[in-house]
Each structure stands twice: as C-alpha cells, then as structure tokens.
N, C-alpha and C positions, 0 to 999 in steps of 0.2 A: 673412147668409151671403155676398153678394154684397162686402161689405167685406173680410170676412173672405180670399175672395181675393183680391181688389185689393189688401190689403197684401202676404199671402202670395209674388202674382207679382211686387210692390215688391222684395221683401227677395230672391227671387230671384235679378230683374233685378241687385239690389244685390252678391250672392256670385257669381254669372257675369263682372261687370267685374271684380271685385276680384281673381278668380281668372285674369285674361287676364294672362300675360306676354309679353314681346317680347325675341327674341333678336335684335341686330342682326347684319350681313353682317360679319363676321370675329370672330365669336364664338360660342360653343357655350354648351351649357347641359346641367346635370346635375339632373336629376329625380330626387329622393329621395322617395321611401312608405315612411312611417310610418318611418323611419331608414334604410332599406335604400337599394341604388342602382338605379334603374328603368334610366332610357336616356340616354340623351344628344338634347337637343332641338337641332334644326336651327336656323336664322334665320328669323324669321318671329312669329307670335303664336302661343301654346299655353297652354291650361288648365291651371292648376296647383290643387290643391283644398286650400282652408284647414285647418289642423289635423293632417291626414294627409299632406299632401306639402310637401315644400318645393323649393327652385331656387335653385341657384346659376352664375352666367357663368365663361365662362374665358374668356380674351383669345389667340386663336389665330394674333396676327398674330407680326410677327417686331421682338424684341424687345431692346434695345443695352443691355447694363449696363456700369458704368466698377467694373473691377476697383481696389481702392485700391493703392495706389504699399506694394511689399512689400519688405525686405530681404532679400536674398539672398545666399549665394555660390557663387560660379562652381566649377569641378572643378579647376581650379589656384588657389583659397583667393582669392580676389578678391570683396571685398565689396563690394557693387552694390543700387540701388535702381531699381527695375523696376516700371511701371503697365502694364495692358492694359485692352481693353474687349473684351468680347462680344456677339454676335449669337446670338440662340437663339430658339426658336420652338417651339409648345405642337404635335405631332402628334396627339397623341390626349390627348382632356379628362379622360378617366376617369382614366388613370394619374398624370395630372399632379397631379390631387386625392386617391385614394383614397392611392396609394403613398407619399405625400412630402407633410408636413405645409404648409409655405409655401417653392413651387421657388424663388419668386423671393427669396428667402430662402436656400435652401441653396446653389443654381447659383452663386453669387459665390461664396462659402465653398469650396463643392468647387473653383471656378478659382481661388482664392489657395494654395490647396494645390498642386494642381499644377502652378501656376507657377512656387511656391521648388523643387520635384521636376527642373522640366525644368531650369532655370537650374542647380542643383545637378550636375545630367548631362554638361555643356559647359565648356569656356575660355571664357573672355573673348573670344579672337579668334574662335572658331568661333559665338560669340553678335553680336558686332558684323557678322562676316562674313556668316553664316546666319540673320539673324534673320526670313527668311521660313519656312525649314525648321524653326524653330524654334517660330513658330505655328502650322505644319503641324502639326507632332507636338503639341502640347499642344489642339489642338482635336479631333485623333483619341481621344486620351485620354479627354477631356469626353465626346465624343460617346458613349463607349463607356460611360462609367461613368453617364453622364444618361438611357440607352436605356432601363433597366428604368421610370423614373417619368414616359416618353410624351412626353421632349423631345429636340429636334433640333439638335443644336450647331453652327450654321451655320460659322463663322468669328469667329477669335480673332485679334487685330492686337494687336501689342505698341507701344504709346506711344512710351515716353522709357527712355531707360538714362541713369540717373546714375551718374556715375565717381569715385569719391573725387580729390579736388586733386592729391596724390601721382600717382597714377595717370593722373592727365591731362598734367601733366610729363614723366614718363616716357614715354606715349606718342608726345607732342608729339617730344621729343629722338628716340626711332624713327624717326620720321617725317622729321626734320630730317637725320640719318645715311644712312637711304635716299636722300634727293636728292643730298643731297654726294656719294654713292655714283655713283649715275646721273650725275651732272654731272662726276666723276673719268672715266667710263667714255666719255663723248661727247667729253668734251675726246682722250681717248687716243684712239680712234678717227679725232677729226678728222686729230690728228698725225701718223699712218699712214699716212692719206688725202694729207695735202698733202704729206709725204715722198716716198711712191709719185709722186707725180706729177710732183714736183721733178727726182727720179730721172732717171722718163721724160723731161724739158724736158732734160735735161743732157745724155741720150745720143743726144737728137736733134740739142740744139745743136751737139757734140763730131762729128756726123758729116757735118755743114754746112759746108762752108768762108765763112766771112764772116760767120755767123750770130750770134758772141758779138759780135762789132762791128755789128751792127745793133740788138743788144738794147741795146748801152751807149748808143750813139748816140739810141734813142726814150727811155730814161733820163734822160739828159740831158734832152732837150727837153721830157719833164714836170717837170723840176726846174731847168728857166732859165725856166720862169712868174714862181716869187716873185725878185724882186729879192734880195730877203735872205736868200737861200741862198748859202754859199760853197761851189763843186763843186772837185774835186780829182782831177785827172788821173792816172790811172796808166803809168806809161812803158810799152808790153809787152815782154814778152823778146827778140822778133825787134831792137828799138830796143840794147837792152843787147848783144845780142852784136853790132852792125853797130860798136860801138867797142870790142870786146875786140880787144886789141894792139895801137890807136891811139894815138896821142902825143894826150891832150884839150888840152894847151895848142895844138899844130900846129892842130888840129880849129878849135877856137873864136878862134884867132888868122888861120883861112883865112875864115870865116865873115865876120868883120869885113872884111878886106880885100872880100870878095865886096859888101860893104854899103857901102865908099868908091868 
C-alpha cells in the first residue's frame, strides 16, 4: 500500500509539472476547456490540465511587417510601384485568435489592398507631395478595418515610389523649366533694380554742378592702373561751341606762334 502511493504521488508530482505553463511579460495566453474559450492567462506560471484544456500565446508587443512593393495607379493614370511597412499591435488576445484565422497573415493582405485603394485616390504630385497624409489616411483605414479582430494599427510609413523612366524625364524637364523660370524672373528683377538706381545716380548727377566730371575723372584713374588700356577722351560740348564761328586755321596757327 504504502508503494502504491509513493508511485501514485510520483505520477502526480509528474502531471502538476507537466501541466505548469509560463506566460512570459509581453504575452498573453488563451485557455481552452475541452474546445471552448476560458480566459485569457496573464504573465506568469498557470496550470493548464492535460487532455481537457489546452493554451496557446499571443505576442502582444508591437509589431513591423514590410508590406511587398505593389503596382499601382495614380488618379491621373500613372503607373507607379509602391512598398510600405507597418506597425501593429495585438490589443486584445481573444479577438486576434477567435475572429481571424492567422492576423499576421491577413494584416499584410488587408494593407496591400488598401494601399493600391489610397494610391488609386491621388496624383502623382499630391502622392509625392502628401506622402505623409497619405500614410495618414491609409493607417486610419487599417485601423478601422483590423478593429473588429483586436488589433491596433499603430503607423503606416510608405518606403519607396518607383517612377517609370519616362516619367522621371519628364519630371526632371519640369523641374529644369521651373528654374529657368525663377532664374528669367531674378535676372528681370535685378534689371529693374539697377535701372531704378541708375535713374536715381543720373538725377543726382544732372543736379550737381561738376559731378559728371568727377565720375569721369575717378574713371579714369581705375582704368590708367593697366598699362594696356587705351582711354579716349571725349571733347564736351562747352569745348565745341567755344569754336563755333572761329577761323580753326587762325585758332591753331595762333596756338603755335603762342608755343614760338
């Protein structure tokens, strides 16, 4: 008799460890009896009992998947390839299990849908432009549509936009016509500027007595620096009329005698 239990509390001791599971800290656990769903077990160790119950984890932390690179076209007929990843996260174990066969399984599937949907929605430019608004809204989407099977659709970040070759030409030549654009615009602008100014220098000059012969005169003397400059006098008009009526042979024949 005495054997008898000594093995008995053996084989005990043996279905109490075997029946100990352990939920580790950022996981949950679902307790099935006899098929049905019990509870949901915390972190920690808990009795699960052979035959009659079973246990399975759910991973509760937060979780990155790489959406694959999708064809799509844009809402002005522009075909484009597009990859994303996602952030998601298991809020409640129950849903994520009982409602939805394998989430991490459908959650991709569901965001490769609604990625060709959003991109479908938009330009080109309003996707290159917006492309924060644009994970905006496709991660409200998820979220709404992932709510009923007890996940959390953190954030959606859209990778890479491939641009067909053509398209990349064209854009490039855009972009090339825009700066010519700006660059026509600065130049007109500066011309304005230094007309306006010339303007003002002229009507200040014009109202100075002596002032256009001071400018000529500093003229000169930055251009008698190079040697190899040949400068060229202008006569001014006061010169010209002080010999209108003159005899210029008298003039330049009195000149001489002045110089004998």
């Amino acid at each position: 008799m005495p054997d008898f239990l000594i093995g008995l509390g053996i084989v005990v001791i043996i279905i109490i460890l075997c029946s100990i599971r352990q939920v580790n800290e950022g996981e949950r656990g679902l307790l099935f009896t006899c098929g049905k769903f019990s509870k949901i077990l915390e972190p920690g160790w808990s009795v699960v009992l052979p035959v009659f119950q079973s246990f399975k984890k759910v991973d509760i932390r937060t979780k990155a998947i790489d959406v694959p690179e999708q064809e799509a076209i844009t809402k002005d007929n522009v075909s484009i390839k597009i990859n994303a990843v996602i952030y998601f996260k298991v809020f409640d174990a129950g849903k994520a299990i009982l409602q939805v066969e394998n989430f991490r399984y459908a959650v991709p599937q569901l965001a490769q849908t609604t990625l060709r949907n959003a991109v479908g929605s938009v330009t080109l430019d309003e996707l290159l432009g917006t492309r924060e608004k644009v994970s905006v809204e496709i991660c409200n989407i998820l979220d709404q549509l992932t709510d009923p099977w007890g996940i959390k659709v953190e954030n959606v970040e859209l990778k890479d936009i491939s641009l067909p070759e053509e398209m990349k030409r064209v854009i490039a030549k855009v972009a090339e016509a825009e700066r010519e654009k700006q660059a026509v615009i600065t130049k007109a602008a500066g011309e304005v500027e230094a007309s306006e100014n010339l303007a003002k220098a002229a009507e200040m000059m014009a109202s100075t007595p002596g002032a256009l012969h001071l400018r000529t005169l500093s003229t000169i003397n930055d251009v008698s620096s190079d040697q190899s400059n040949t400068i060229i006098f202008a006569i001014p008009v006061e010169v010209l009329e002080a010999f209108k009526g003159a005899d210029l042979k008298k003039v330049l024949h009195g000149s001489k005698t002045e110089e004998k």
